[in-house]
KEMARSE-209874 format. One record per atom (N, C-alpha, C, O): x, y, z; residue number from 0. Coordinates in pm, 1 decimal. Layout:
> X:Y:Z:NUM
...
This chain:
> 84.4:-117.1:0.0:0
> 0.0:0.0:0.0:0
> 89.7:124.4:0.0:0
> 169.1:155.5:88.8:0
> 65.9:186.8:-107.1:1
> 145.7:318.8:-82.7:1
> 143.9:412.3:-8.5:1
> 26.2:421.6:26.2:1
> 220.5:516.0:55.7:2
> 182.3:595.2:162.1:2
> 136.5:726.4:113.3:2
> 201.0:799.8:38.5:2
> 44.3:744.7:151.8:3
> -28.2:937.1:103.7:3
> 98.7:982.8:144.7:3
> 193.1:916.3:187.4:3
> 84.3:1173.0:115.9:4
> 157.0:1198.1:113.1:4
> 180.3:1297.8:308.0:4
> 274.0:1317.2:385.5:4
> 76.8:1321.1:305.1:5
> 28.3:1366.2:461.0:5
> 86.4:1223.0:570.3:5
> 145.1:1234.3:677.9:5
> 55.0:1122.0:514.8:6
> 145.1:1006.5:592.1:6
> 299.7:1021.2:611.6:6
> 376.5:1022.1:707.9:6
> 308.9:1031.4:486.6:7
> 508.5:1049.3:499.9:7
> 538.5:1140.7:542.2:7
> 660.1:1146.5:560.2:7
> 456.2:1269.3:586.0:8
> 540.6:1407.9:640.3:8
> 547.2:1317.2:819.0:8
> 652.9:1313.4:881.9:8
> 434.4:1262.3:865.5:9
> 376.9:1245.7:974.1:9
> 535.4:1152.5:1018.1:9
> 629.7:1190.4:1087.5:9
> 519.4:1054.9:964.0:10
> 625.1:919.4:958.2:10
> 722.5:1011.1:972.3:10
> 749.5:1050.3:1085.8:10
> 790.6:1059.8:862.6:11
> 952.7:1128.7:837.6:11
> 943.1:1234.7:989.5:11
> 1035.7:1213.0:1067.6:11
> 848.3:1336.0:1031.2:12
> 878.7:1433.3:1053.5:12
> 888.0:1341.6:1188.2:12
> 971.9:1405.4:1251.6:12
> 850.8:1225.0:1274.0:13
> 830.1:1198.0:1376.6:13
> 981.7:1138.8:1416.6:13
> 1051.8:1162.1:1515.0:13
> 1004.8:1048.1:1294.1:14
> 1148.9:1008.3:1288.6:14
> 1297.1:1125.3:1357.0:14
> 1398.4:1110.6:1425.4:14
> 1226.4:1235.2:1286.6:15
> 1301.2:1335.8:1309.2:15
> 1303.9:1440.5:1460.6:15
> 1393.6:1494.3:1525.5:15
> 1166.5:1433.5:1470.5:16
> 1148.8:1474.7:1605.8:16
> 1237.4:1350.7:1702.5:16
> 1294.2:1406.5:1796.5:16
> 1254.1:1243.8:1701.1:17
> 1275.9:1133.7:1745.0:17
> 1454.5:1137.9:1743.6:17
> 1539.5:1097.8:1823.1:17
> 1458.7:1191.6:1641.3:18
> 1651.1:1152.2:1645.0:18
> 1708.4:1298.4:1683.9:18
> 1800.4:1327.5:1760.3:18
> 1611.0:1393.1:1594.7:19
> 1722.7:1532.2:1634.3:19
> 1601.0:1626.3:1760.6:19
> 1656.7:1698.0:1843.7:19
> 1486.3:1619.7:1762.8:20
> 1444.1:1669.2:1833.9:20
> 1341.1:1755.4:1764.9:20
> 1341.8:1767.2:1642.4:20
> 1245.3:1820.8:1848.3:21
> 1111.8:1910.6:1821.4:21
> 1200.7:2055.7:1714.0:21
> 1210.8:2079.2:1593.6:21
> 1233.2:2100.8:1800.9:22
> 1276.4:2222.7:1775.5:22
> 1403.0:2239.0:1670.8:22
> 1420.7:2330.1:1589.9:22
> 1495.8:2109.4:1699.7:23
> 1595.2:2102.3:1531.1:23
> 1568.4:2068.5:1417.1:23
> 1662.2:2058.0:1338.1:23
> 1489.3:2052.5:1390.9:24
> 1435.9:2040.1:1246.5:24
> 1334.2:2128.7:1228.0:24
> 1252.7:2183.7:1302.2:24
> 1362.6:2129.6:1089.8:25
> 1270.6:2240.9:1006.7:25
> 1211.3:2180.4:896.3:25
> 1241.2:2063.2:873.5:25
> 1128.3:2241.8:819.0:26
> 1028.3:2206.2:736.3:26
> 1106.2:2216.4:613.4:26
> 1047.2:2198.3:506.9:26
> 1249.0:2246.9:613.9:27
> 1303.8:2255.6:462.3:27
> 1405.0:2086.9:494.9:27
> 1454.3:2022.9:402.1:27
> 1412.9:2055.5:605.7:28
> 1467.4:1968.8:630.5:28
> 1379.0:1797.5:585.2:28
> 1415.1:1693.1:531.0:28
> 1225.2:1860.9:657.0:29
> 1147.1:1758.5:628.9:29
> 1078.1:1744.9:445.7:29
> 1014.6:1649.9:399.8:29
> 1124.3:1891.6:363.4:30
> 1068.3:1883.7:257.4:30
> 1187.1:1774.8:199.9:30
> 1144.9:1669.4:152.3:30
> 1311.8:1794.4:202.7:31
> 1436.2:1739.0:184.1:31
> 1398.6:1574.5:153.9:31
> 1399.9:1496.3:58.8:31
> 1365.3:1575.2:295.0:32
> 1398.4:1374.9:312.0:32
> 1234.2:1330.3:269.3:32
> 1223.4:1208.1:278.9:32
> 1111.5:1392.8:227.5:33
> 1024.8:1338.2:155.8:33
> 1023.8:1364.5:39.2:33
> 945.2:1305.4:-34.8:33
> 1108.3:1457.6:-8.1:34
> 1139.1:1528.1:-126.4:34
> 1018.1:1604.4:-189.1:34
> 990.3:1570.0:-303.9:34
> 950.7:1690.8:-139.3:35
> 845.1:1756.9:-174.1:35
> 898.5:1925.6:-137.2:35
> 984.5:1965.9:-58.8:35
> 823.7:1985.4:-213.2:36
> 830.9:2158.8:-172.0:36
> 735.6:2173.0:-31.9:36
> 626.4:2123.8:-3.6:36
> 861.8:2296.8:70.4:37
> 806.6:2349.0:153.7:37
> 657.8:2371.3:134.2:37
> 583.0:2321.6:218.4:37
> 593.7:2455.8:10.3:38
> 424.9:2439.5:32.3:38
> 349.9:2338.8:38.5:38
> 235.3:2327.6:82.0:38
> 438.0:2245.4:-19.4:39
> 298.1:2090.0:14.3:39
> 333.6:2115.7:158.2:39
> 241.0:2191.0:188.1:39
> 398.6:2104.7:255.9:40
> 393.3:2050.0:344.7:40
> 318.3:2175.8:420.9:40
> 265.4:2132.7:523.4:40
> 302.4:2279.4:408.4:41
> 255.8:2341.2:442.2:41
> 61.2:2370.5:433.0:41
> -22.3:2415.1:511.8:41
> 57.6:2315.5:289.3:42
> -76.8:2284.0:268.0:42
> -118.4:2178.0:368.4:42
> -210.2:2206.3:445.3:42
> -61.8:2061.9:375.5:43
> -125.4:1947.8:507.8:43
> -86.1:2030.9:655.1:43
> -174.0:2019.9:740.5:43
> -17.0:2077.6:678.0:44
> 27.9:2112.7:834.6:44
> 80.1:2258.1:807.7:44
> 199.4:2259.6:777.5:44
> 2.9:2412.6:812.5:45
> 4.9:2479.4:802.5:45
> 116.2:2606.4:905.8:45
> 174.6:2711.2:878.1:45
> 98.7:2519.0:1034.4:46
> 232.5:2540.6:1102.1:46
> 285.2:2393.5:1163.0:46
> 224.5:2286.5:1160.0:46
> 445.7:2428.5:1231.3:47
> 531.8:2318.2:1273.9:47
> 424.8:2259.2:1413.6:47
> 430.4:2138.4:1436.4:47
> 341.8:2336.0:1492.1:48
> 266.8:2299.3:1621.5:48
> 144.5:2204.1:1520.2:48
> 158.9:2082.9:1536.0:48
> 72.5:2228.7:1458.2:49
> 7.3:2121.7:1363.0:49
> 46.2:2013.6:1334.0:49
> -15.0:1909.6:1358.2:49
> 179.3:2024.0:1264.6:50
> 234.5:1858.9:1260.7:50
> 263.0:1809.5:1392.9:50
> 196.6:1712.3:1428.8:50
> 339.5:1851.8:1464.3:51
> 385.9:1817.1:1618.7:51
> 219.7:1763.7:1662.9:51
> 203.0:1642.2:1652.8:51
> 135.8:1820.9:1695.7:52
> 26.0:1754.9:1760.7:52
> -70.1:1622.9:1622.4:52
> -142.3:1528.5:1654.4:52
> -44.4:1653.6:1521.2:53
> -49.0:1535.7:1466.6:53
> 10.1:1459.6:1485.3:53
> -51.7:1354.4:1502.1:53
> 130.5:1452.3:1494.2:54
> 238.4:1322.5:1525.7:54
> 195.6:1289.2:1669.0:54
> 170.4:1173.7:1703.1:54
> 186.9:1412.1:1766.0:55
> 188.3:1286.8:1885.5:55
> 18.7:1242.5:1920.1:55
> -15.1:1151.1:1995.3:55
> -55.1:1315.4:1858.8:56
> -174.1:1222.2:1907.6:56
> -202.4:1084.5:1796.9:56
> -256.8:978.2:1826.6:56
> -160.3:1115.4:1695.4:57
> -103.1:975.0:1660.2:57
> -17.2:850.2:1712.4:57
> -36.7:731.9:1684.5:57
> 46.5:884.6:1765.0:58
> 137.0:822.7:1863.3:58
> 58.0:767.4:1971.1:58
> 55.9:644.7:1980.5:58
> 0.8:828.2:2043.7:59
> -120.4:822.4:2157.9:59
> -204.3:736.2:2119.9:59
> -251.7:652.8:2197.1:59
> -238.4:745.7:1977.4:60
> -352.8:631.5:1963.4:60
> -305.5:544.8:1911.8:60
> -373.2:442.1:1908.4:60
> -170.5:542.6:1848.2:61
> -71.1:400.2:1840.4:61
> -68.6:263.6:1968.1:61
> -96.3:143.9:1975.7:61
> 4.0:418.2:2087.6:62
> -4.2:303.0:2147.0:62
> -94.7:265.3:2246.3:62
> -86.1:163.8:2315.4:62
> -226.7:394.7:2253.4:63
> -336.6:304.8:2355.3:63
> -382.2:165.2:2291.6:63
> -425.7:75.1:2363.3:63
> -367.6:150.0:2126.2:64
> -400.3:17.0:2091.1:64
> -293.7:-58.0:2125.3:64
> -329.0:-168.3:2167.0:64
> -160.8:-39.2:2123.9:65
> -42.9:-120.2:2194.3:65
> -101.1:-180.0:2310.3:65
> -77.1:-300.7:2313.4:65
> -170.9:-138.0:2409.5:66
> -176.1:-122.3:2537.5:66
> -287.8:-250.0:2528.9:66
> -256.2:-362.1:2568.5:66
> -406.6:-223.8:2479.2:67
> -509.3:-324.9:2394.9:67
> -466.3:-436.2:2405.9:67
> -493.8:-523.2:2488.5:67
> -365.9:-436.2:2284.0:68
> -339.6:-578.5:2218.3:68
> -248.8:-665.8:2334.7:68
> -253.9:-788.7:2339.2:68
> -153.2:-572.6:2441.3:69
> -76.9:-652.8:2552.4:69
> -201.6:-702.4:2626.0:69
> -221.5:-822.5:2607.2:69
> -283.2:-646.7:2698.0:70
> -411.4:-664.4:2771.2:70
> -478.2:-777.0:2690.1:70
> -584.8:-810.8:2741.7:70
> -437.5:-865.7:2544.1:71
> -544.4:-936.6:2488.4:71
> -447.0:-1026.8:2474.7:71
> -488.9:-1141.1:2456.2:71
> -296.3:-1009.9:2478.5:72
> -196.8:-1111.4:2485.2:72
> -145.8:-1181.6:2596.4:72
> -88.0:-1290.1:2591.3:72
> -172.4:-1108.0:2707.1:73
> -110.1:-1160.4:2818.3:73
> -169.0:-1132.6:2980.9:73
> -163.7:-1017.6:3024.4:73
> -209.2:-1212.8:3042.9:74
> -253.2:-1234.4:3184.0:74
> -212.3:-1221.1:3296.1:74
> -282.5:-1198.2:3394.6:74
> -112.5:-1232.1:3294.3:75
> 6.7:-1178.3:3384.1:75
> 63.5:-1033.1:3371.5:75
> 106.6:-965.7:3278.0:75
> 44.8:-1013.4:3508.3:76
> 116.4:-824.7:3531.2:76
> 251.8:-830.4:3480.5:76
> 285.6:-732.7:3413.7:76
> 328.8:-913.6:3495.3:77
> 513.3:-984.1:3438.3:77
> 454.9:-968.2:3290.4:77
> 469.1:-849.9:3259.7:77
> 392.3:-1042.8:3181.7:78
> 371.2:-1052.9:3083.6:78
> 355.6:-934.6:2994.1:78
> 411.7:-906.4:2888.2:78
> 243.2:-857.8:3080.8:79
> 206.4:-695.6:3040.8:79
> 329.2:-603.0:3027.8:79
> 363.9:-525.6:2938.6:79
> 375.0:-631.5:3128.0:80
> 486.6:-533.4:3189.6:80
> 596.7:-573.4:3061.6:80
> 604.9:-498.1:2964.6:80
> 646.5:-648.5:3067.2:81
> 758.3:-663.2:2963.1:81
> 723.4:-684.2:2821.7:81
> 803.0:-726.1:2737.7:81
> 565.0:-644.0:2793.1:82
> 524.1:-589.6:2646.3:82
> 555.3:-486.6:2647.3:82
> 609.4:-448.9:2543.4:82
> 542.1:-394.8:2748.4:83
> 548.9:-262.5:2748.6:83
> 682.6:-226.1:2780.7:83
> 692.3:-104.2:2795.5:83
> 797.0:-292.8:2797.9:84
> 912.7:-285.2:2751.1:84
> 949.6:-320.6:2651.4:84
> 1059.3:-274.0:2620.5:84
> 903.3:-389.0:2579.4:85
> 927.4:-420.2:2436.3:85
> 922.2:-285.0:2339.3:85
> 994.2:-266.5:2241.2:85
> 829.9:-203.9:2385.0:86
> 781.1:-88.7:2284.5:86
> 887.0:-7.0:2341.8:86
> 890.9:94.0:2271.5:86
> 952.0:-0.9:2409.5:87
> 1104.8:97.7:2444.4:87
> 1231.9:24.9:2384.2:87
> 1319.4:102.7:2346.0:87
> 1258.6:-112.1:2368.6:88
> 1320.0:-158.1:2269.4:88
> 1343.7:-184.4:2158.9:88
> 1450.7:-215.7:2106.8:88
> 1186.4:-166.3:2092.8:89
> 1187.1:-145.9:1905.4:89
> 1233.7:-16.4:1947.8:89
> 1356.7:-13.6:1952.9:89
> 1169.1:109.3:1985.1:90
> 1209.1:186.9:1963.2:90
> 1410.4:245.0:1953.2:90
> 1471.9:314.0:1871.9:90
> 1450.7:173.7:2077.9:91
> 1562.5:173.5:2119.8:91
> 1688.7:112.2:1963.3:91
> 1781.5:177.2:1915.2:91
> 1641.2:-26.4:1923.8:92
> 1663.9:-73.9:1841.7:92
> 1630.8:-11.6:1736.3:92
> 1702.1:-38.7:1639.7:92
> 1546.9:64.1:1717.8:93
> 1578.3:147.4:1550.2:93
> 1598.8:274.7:1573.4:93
> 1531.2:369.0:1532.2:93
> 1707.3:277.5:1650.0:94
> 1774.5:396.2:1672.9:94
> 1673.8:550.0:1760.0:94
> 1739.6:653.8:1767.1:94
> 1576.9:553.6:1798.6:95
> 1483.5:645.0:1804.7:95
> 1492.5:637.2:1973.9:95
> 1514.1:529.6:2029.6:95
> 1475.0:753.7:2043.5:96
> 1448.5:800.4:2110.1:96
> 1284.8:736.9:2125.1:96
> 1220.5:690.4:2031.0:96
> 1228.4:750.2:2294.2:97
> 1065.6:770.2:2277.6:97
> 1085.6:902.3:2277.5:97
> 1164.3:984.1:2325.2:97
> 958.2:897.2:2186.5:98
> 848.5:1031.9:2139.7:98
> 850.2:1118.6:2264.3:98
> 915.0:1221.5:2283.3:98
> 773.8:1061.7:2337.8:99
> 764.3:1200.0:2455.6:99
> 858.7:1193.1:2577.5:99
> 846.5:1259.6:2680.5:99
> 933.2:1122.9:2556.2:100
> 1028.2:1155.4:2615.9:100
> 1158.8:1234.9:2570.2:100
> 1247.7:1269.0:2648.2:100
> 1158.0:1260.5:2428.7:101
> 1246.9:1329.3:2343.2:101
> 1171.5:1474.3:2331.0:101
> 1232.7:1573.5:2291.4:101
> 1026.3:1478.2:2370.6:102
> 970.0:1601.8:2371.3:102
> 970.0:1656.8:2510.3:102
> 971.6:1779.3:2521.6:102
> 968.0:1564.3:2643.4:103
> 981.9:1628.1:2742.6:103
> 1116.1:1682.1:2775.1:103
> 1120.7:1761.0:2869.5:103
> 1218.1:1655.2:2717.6:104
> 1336.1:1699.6:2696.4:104
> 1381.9:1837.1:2689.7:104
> 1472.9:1897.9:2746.0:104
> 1249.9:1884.4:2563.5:105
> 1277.3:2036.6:2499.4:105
> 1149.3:2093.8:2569.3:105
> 1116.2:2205.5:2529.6:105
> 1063.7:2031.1:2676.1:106
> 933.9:2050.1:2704.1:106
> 927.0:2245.5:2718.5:106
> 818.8:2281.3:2671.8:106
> 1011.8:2369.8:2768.9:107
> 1028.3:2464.3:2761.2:107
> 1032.7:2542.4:2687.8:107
> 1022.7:2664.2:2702.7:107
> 1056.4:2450.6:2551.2:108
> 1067.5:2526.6:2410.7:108
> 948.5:2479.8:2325.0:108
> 954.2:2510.8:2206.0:108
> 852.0:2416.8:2363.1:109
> 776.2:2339.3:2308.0:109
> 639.6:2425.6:2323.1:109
> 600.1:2461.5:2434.0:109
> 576.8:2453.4:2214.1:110
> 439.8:2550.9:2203.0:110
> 366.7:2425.2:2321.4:110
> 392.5:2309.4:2354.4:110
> 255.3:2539.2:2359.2:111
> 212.9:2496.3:2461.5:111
> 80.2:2355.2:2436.7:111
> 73.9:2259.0:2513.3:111
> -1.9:2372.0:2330.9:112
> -70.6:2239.9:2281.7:112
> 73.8:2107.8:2292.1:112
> 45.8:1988.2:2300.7:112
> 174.0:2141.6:2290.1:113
> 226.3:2023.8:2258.7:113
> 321.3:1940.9:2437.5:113
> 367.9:1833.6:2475.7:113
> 300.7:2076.6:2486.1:114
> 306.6:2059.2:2620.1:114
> 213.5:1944.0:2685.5:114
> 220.5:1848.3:2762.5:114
> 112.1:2023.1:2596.3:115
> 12.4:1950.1:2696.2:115
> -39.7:1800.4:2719.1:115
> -64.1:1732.3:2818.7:115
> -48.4:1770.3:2505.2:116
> -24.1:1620.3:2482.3:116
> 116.8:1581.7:2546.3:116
> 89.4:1475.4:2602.0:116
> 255.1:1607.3:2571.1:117
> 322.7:1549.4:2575.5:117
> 279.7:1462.9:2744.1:117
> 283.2:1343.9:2775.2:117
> 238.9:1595.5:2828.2:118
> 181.0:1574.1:2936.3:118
> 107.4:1466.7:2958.2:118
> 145.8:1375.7:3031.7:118
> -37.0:1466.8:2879.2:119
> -135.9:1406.1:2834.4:119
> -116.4:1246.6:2833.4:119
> -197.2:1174.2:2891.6:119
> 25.1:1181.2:2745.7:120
> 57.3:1117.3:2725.9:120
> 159.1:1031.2:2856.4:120
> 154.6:912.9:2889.9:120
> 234.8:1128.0:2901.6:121
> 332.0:1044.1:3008.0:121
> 182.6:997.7:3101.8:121
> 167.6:879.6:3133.3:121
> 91.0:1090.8:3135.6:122
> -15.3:1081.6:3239.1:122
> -76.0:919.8:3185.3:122
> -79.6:824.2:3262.8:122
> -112.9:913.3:3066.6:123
> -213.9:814.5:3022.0:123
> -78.3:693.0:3053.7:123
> -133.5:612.4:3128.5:123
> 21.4:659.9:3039.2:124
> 122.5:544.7:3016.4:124
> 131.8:532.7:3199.0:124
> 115.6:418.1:3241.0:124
> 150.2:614.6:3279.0:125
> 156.0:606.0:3421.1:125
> 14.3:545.8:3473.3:125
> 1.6:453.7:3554.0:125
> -65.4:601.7:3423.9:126
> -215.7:543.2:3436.3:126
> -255.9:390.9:3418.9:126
> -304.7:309.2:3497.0:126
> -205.5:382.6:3249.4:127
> -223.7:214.2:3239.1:127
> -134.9:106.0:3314.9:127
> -157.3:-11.0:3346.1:127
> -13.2:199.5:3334.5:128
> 109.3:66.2:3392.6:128
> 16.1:73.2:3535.6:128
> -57.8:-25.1:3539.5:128
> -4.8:182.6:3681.0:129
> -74.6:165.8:3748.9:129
> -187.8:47.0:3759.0:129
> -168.4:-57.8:3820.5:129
> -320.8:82.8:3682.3:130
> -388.4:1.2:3648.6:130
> -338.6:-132.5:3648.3:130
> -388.7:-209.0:3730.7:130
> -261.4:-170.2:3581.9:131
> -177.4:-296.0:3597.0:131
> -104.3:-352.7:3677.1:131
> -91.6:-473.9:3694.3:131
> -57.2:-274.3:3725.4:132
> 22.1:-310.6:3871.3:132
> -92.9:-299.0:3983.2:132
> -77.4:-337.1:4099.2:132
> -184.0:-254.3:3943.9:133
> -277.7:-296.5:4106.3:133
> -352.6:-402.5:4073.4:133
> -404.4:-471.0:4161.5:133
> -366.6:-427.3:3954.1:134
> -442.1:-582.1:3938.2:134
> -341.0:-676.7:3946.9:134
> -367.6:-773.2:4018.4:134
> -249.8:-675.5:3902.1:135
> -82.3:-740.1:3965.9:135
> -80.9:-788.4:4151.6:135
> -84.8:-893.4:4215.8:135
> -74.0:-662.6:4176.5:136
> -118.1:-651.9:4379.6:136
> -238.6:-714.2:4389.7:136
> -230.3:-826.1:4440.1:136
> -361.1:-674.7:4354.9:137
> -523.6:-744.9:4398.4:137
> -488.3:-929.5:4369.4:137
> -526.0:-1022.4:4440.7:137
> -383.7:-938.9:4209.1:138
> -399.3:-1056.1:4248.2:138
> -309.5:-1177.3:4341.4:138
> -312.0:-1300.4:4344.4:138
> -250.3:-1097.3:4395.6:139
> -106.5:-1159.2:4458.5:139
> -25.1:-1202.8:4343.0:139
> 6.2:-1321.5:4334.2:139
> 11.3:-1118.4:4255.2:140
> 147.5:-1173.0:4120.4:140
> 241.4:-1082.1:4141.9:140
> 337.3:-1066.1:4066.4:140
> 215.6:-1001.1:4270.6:141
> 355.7:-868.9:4289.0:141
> 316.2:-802.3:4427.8:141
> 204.9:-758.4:4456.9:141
> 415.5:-803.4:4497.3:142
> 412.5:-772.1:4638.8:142
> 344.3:-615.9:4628.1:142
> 366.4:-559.5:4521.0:142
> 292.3:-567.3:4692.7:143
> 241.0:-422.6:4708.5:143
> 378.5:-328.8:4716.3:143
> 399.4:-222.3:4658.1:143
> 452.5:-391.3:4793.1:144
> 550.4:-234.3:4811.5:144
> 508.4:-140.3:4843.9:144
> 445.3:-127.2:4948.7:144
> 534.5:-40.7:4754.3:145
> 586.7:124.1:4757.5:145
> 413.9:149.1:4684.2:145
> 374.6:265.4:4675.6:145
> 317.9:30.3:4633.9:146
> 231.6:79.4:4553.9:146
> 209.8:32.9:4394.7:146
> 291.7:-34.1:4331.8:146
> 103.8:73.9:4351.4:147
> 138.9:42.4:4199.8:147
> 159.7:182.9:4135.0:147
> 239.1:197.5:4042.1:147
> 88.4:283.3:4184.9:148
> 153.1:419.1:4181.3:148
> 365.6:455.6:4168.3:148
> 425.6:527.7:4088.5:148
> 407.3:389.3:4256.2:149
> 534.2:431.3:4290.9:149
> 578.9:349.1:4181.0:149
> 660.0:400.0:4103.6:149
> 537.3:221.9:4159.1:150
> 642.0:113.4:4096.6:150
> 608.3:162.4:3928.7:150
> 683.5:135.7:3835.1:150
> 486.7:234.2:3917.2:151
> 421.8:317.7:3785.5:151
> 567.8:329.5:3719.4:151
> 631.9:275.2:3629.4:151
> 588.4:457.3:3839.7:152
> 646.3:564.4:3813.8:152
> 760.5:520.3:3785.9:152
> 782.7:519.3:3664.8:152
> 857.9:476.2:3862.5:153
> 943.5:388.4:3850.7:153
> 972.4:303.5:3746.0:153
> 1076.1:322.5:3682.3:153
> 910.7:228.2:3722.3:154
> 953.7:202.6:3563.3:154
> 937.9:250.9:3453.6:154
> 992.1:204.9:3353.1:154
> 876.8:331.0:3453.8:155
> 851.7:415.1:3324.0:155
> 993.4:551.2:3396.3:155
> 1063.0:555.4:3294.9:155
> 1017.1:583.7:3429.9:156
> 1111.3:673.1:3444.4:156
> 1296.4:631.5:3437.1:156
> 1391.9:709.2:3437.2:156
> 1293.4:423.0:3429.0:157
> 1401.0:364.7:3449.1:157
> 1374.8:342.9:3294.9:157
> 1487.4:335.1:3245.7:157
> 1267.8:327.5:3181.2:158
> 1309.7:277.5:3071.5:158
> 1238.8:381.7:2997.1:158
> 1172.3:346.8:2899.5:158
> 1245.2:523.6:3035.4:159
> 1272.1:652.4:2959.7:159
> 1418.6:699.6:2963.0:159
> 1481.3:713.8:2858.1:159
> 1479.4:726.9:3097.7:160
> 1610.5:720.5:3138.9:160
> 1731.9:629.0:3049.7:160
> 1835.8:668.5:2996.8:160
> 1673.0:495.0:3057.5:161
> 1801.7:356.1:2998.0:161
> 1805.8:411.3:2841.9:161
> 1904.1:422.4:2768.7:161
> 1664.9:442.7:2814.6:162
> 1716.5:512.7:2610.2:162
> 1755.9:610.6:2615.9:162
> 1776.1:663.2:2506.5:162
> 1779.4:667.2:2701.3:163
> 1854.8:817.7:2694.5:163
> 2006.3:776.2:2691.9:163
> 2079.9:799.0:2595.9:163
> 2050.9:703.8:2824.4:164
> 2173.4:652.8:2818.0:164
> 2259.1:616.6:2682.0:164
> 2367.1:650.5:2633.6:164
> 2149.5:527.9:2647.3:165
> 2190.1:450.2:2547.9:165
> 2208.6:588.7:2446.5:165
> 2316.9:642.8:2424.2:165
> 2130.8:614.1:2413.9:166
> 2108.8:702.3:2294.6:166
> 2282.6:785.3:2368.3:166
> 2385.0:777.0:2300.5:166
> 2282.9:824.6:2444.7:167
> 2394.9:897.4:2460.0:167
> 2508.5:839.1:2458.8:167
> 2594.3:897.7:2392.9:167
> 2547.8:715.9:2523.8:168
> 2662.6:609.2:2528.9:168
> 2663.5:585.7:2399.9:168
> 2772.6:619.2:2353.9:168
> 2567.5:528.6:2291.7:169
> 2574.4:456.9:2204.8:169
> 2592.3:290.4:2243.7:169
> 2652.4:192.1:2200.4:169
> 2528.2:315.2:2320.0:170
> 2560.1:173.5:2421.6:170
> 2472.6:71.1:2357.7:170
> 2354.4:100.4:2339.9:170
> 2518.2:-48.0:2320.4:171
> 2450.1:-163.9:2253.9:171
> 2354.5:-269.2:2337.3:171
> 2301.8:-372.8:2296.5:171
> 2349.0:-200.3:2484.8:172
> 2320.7:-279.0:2567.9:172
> 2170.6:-269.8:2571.1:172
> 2111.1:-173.4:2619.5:172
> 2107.2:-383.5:2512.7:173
> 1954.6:-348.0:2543.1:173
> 1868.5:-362.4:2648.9:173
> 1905.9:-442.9:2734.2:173
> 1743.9:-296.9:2670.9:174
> 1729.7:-285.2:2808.6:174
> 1645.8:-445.5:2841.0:174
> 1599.3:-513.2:2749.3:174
> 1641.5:-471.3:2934.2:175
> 1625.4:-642.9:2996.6:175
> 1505.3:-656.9:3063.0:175
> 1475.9:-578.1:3152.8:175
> 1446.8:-729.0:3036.9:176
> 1297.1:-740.4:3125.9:176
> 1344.0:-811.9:3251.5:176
> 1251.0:-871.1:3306.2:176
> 1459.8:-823.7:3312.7:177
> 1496.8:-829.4:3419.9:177
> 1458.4:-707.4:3510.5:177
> 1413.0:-719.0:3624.3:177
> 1488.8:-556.1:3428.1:178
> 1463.8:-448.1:3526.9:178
> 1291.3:-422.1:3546.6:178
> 1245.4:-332.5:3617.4:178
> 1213.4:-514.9:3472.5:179
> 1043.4:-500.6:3498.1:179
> 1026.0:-603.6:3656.1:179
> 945.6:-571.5:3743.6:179
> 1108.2:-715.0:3666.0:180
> 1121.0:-780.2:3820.4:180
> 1128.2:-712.1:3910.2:180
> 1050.4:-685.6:4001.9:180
> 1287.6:-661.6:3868.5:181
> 1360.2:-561.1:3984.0:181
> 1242.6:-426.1:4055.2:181
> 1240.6:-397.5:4174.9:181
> 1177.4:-377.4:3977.1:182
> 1100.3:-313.7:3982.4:182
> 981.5:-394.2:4084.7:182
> 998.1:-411.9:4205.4:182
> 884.3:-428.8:4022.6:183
> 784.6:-492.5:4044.0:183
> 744.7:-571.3:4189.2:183
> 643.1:-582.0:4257.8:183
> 900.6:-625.4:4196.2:184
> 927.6:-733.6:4343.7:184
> 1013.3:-644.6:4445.6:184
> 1029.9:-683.6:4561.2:184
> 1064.1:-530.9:4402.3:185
> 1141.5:-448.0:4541.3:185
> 1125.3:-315.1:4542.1:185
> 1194.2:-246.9:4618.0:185
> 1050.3:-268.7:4474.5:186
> 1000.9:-135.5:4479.1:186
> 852.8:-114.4:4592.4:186
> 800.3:-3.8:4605.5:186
């Protein structure tokens, strides 16, 4: 299936938000690597805050169906949990930064709609891992601890953090569903 052309700005420009960031790239950059004139791209996404909130509420509804399909794959809070490390390791593995975590980065320089999804988004991923970790606790598959709140937070802040590393080390080391245990059982 071929890709429209409003698809490939979305795709390319996210790539790009993803490797160089919100604010380093420009629209002569993104006309470049889809090879189209600055006005097409301007005809679909009239300013750079247009595409930016296209890309990430796209993203958002990427992966609340991510979230879906783990919830239809797996029964176990362990099972869930290290789907949802998986989606920090494709990412990790094809070189990319996460999305909003490469936007909470520049979050100061970032028009304020995009603040808000970026917001929007860490909130909804803390929400579902929660959710999961207290049905995890209700069912005795993970000690209570610190909470499913704390242990939320906690892993999503250890495998936003580990792609940063990486991304900065260049470190080949991928991240381990060992640290979804570590988490889960001593937090």
């Amino acid at each position: 299936m071929a890709v429209g052309t409003r698809d490939a700005l979305i795709q390319t420009a996210e790539n790009l938000m993803r490797t160089r960031g919100y604010t380093a790239f420009s629209y002569a950059d993104l006309s470049e690597a889809v090879g189209i004139r600055k006005a097409s791209i301007h005809h679909h996404f009239p300013t750079k805050e247009d595409l930016g909130t296209a890309i990430v509420e796209e993203y958002i509804d990427r992966v609340r169906t991510e979230f879906g399909r783990i919830e239809m794959q797996h029964d176990h809070v362990i099972g869930r949990l290290e789907a949802f490390l998986q989606i920090f390791r494709s990412s990790a593995d094809g070189g990319l930064l996460p999305l909003c975590g490469a936007l909470a980065a520049e979050m100061s320089a970032l028009p304020l709609s995009l603040q808000q999804l970026t917001q929007r988004f860490f909130d909804m991923q803390l929400s579902w891992l929660s959710r999961t970790l207290e049905q995890g606790i209700k069912r005795k598959e993970i000690p209570e601890g610190g909470g499913a709140r704390h242990k939320a937070f906690l892993l999503l802040s250890i495998l936003e953090g580990s792609c940063f590393i990486n991304w900065a080390t260049k470190d080949e080391d991928p991240l381990s569903p060992s640290v979804v245990r570590l988490i889960v059982e001593h937090a």
